[in-house]
C-alpha positions in Angstrom: -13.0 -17.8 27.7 -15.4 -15.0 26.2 -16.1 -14.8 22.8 -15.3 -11.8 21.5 -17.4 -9.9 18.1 -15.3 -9.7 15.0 -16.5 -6.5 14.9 -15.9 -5.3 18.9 -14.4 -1.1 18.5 -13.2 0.1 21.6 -14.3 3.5 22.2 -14.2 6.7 23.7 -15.0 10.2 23.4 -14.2 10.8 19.8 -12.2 7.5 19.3 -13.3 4.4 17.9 -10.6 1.5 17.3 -11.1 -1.3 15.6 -9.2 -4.5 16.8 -7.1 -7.2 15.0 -7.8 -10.3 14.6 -7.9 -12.5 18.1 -7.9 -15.7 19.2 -10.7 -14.6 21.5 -13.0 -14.3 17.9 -12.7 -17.5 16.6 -16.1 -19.5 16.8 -15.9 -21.5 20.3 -13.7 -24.6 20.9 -14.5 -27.3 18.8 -16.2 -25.0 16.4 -14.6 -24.9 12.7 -12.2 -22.6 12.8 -12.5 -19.3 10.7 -8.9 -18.2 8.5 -7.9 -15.2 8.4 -9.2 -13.2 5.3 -7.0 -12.7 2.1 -6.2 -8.9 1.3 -4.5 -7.0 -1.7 -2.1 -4.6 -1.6 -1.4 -2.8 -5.3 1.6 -0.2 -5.4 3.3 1.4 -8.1 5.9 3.8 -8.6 5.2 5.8 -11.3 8.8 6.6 -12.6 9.9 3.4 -12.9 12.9 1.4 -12.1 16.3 2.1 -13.9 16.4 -1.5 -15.4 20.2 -2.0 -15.2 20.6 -1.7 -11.7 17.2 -4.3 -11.1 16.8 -7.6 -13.6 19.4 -10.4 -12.9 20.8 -12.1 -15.9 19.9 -15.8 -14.4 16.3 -17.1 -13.5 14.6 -19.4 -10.9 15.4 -19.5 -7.2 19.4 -19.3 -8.4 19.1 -15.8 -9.6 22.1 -13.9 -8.5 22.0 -10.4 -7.1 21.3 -7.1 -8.4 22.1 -3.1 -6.8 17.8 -2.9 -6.3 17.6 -6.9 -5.4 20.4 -6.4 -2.7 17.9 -3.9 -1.0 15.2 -6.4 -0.9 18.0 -9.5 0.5 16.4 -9.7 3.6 12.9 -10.8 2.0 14.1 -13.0 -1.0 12.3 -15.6 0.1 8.9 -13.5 0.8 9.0 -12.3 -2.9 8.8 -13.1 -6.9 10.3 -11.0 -9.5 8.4 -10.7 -12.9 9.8 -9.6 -16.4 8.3 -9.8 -19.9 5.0 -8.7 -18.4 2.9 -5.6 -19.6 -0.3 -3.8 -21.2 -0.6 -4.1 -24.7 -1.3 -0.4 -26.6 0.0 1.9 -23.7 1.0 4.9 -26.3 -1.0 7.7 -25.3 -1.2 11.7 -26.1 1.2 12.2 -23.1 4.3 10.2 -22.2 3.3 9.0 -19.1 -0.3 8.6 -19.5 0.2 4.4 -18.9 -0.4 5.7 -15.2 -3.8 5.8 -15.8 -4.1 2.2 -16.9 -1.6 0.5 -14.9 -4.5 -1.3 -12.9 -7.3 -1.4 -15.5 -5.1 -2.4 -18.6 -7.2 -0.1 -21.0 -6.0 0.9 -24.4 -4.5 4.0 -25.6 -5.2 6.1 -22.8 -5.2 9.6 -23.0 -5.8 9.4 -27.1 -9.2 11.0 -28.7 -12.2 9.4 -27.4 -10.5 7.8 -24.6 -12.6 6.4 -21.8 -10.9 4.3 -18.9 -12.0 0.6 -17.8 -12.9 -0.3 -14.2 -9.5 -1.2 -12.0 -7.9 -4.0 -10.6 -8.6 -3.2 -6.6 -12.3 -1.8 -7.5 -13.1 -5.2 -9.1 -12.1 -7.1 -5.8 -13.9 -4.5 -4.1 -17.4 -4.8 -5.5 -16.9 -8.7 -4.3 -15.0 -8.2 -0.2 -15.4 -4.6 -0.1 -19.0 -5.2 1.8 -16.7 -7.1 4.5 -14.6 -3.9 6.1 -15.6 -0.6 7.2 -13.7 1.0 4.2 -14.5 -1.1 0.2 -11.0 0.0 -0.8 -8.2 2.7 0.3 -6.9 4.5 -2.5 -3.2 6.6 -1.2 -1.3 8.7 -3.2 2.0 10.0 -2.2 1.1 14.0 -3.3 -1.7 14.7 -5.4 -5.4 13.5 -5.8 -4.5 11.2 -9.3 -4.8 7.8 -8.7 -4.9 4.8 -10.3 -8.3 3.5 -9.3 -11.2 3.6 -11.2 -15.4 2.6 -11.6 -16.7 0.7 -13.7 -18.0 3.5 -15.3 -13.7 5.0 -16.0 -14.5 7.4 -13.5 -11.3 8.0 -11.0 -11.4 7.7 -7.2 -9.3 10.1 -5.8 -6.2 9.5 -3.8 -5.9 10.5 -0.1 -2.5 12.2 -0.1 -3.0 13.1 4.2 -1.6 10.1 6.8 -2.9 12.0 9.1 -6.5 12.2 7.3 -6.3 8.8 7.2 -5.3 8.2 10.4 -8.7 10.0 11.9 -10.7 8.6 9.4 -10.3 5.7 10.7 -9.5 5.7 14.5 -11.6 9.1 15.1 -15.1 8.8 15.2 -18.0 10.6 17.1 -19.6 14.0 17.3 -17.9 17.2 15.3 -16.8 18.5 18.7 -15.5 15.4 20.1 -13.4 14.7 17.0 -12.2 18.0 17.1 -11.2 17.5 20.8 -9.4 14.4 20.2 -7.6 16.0 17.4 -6.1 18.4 19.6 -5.1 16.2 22.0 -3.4 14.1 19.5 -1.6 17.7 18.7 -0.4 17.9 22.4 1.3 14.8 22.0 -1.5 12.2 23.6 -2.1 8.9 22.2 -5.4 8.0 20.9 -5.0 5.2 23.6 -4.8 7.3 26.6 -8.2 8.3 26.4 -9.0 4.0 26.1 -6.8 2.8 29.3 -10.5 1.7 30.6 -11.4 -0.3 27.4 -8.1 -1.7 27.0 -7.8 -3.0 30.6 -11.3 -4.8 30.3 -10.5 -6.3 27.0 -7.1 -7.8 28.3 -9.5 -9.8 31.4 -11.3 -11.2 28.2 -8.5 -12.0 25.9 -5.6 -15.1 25.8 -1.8 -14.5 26.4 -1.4 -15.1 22.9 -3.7 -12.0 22.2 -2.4 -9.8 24.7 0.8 -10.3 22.7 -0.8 -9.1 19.9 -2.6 -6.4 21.4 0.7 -5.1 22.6 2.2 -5.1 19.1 -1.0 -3.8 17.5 -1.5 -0.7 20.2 2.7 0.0 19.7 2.4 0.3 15.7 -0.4 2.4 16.4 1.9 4.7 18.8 4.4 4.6 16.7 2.3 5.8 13.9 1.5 8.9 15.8 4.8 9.7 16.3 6.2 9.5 13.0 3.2 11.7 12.1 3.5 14.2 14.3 7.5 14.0 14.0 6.8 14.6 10.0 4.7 17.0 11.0 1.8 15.1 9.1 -0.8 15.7 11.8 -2.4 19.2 12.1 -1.0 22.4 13.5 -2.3 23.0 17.0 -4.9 24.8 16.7 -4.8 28.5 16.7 -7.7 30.7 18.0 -9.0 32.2 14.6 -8.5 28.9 12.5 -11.8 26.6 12.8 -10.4 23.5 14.6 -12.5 21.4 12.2 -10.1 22.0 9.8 -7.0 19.9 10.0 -4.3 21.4 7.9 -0.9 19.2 6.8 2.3 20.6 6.6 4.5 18.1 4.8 7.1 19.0 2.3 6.5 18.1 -1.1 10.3 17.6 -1.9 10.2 14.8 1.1 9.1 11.9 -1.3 10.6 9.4 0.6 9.0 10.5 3.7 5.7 10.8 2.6 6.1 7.3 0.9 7.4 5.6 4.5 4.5 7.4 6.4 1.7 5.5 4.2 4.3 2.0 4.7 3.6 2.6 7.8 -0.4 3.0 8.4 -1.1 0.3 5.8 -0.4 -2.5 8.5 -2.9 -0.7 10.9 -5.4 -1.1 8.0 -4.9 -4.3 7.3 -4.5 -5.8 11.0 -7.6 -4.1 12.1 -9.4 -5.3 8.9 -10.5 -2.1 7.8 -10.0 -2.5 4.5 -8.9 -5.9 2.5 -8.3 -3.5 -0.4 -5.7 -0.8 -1.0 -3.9 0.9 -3.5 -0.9 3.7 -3.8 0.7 5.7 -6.0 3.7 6.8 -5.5 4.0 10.0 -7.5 6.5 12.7 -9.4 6.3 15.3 -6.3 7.8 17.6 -9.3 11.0 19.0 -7.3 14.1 17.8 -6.2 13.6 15.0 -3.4 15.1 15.3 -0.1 17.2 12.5 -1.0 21.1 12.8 0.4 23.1 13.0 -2.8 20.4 14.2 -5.1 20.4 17.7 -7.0 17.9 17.4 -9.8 14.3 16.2 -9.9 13.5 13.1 -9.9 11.5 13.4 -13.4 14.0 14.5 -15.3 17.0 12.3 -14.0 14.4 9.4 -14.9 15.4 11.1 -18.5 18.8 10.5 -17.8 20.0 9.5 -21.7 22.8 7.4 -20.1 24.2 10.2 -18.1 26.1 8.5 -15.2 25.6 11.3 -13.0 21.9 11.0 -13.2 21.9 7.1 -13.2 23.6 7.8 -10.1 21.2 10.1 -8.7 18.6 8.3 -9.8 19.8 4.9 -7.8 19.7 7.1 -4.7 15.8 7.6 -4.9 14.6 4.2 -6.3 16.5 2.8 -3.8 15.0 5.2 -0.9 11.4 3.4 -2.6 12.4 0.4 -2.4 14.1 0.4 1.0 10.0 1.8 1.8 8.8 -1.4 0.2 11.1 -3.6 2.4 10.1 -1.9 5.3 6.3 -2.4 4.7 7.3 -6.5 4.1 9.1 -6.0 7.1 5.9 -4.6 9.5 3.6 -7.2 7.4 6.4 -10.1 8.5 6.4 -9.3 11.8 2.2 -9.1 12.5 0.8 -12.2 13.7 -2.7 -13.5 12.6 -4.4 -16.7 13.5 -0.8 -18.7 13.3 1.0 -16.8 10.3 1.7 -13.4 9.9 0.0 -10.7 8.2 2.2 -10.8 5.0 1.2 -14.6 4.2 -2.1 -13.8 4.2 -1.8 -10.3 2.0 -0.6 -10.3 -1.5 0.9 -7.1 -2.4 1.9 -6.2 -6.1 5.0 -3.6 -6.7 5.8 -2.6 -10.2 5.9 0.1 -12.7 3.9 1.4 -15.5 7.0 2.1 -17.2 9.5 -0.5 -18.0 12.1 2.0 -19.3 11.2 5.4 -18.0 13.9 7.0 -20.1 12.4 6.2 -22.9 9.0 6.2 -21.9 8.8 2.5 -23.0 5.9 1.0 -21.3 6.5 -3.2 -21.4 8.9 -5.3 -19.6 7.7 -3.6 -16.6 9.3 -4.2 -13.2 6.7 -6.8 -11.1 7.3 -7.3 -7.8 5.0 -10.1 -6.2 5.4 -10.4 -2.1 3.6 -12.0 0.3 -0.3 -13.9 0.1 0.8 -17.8 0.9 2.3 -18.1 -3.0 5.7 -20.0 -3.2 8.2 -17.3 -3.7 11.8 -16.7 -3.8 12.1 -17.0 -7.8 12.8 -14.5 -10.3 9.9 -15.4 -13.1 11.3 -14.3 -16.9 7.4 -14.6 -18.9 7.6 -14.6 -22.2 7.9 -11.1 -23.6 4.5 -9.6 -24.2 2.6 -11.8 -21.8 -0.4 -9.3 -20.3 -0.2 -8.1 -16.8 -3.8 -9.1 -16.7 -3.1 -12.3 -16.3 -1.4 -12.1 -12.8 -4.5 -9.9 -12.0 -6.7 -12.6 -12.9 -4.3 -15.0 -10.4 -4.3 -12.5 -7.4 -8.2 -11.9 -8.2 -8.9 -15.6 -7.8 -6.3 -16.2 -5.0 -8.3 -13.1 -2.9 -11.6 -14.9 -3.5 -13.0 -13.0 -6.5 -14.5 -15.2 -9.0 -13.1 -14.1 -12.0 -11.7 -15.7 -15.8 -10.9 -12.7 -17.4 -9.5 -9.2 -16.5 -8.5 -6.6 -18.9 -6.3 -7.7 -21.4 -6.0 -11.2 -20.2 -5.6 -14.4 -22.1 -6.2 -16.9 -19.1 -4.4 -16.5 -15.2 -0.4 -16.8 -14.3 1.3 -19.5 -13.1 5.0 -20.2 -12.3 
């Protein structure tokens, strides 16, 4: 059988797509075998999680069931739940400035003379960022403000556009070429339509096994142009007096959850066609009432709730929209194949909160969600109160092949 580069793109006019991993790229029979490379996957919802409806009252593998945890049921044995974790000295000039520092674990951000610390994902980027076409992906669910920063504090701004992202990384080519395929993306076509060719010549090359995962890897990509385009994420078509190199998104700010799902759903594409080992999203205040069925207010102020049930109960409706958006990204990431596992065992993807009680502002105990990467799971870990977040940084720094015995606040690595 042929051996196929690590690195083989299919291409056409305007299009250039990466592959997953295949069989077809491992060194030749008898060869030692190459493993699939570890990635990190850091997400954080910036509003928190109302804590009632989330921590069980019993630990270990026995821990009974919760409103949030019954969302995640499916996946209990894919995941770890953290409490008692957090950044020390998260009190800053505004209330929710601990989103700045919820991946570099600096100190009083926001105050006088405040200047941020590099971040978690840029770290294990400067060591396997080389590796992939993109160092890191930093997502955001509205706006530019991220949570990923130099080593100088300087922030790396979010891409807020699945579409954006979309041609950024399958679109490649001259101006006019791009802007040809973009249109024809707008008309409905695939990016694979124009790579029928390619693809048929790659199948003669490949295993059964890896035609199966072809199939699966060229249907999430379909499918990912669909729910763009049915979002309405892609571009308008475009009209004679707008410049066609100018893409232009029409999603809603008010549809959170949508927005949220559409990034769920390209970060399996990353990750399967290795081009990036490092990402990072934010999932934001979008500032008006979310297209959420049930839900009247915004979802900033009903994370002020001050133990109004009506707003607890709004309130449950969105977080549990996010974190139906979480399980669905486990899901996709469950159901990848890679070399013998599947994508999720060999990606370790952090969900949490900078704020532990949003109400209040309070920025410990924060909600830590651990899925995925080949760690033993299926336990809900109570830390000792106070015990720094950096230290399960240091642990997935480590576990992703970054060298490292201290990160931020840190006071040695986690282990449960």
């Amino acid at each position: 059988m042929p051996q196929l580069n690590r690195r083989t793109l299919l291409r056409s006019s305007g299009v250039a797509l990466a592959l997953p991993m295949l069989e077809s790229m491992s060194p030749a029979l008898g060869g030692p075998s190459t493993p699939p490379p570890k990635r990190m996957v850091l997400m954080c919802t910036a509003l928190g999680l109302h804590p009632p409806l989330l921590w069980p009252k019993s630990m270990g593998e026995s821990y009974e069931t919760t409103p949030y945890l019954k969302l995640l049921n499916e996946h209990r044995k894919d995941f770890t739940l953290f409490s008692g974790l957090e950044h020390e000295d998260q009190t800053g000039r505004q209330p929710h400035d601990s989103e700045m520092t919820w991946l570099t674990a600096a100190r009083k951000p926001g105050m006088g003379g405040f200047r941020n610390t590099v971040s978690l994902d840029q770290v294990a980027a400067a060591q396997i960022g080389n590796k992939t076409r993109f160092r890191s992906i930093t997502l955001g669910t509205m706006k530019a403000q991220s949570q990923s920063f130099t080593n100088s504090g300087v922030m790396i701004p979010a891409e807020t556009s699945p579409a954006n992202l979309f041609a950024e990384i399958f679109l490649a080519g001259k101006p006019e070429q791009v802007n040809a395929q973009k249109r024809r993306l707008a008309d409905g076509k695939s990016v694979l339509d124009g790579l029928l060719g390619e693809v048929k010549s790659l199948r003669s090359k490949t295993s059964s096994e890896d035609n199966h995962l072809l199939n699966d890897y060229f249907n999430s990509i379909r499918a990912a142009e669909v729910n763009i385009e049915l979002k309405r994420g892609w571009m308008d078509k475009p009209k004679p007096e707008v410049d066609a190199s100018k893409p232009e998104d029409i999603l809603d700010n008010a549809d959170l959850i949508g927005r949220t799902q559409l990034l769920m759903d390209l970060i399996p594409l990353i990750v399967q066609s290795d081009s990036s080992r490092v990402i990072s999203v934010l999932i934001q205040d979008h500032f008006v009432v979310p297209k959420v069925k049930g839900v009247t207010g915004n979802h900033h102020n009903l994370s002020h709730h001050g133990q109004n049930a009506s707003k607890i109960g709004q309130l449950q409706k969105i977080e549990s929209e996010i974190l139906s958006c979480f399980a669905s990204l486990m899901s996709q990431m469950k159901s990848k194949s890679e070399s013998g596992t599947s994508l999720l065992d060999q990606t370790s993807i952090l969900f949490g909160s900078n704020l532990g009680n949003a109400n209040a502002h309070h920025a410990n105990n924060l909600p830590i969600f651990l899925a995925g990467g080949g760690f033993k799971h299926g336990r809900y870990v109570c830390c000792e109160q106070g015990t720094p977040l950096s230290n399960l940084f240091v642990t997935l720094l480590n576990h992703a092949g970054c060298e490292s015995d201290s990160f931020g606040q840190s006071s040695g690595s986690l282990a449960w």
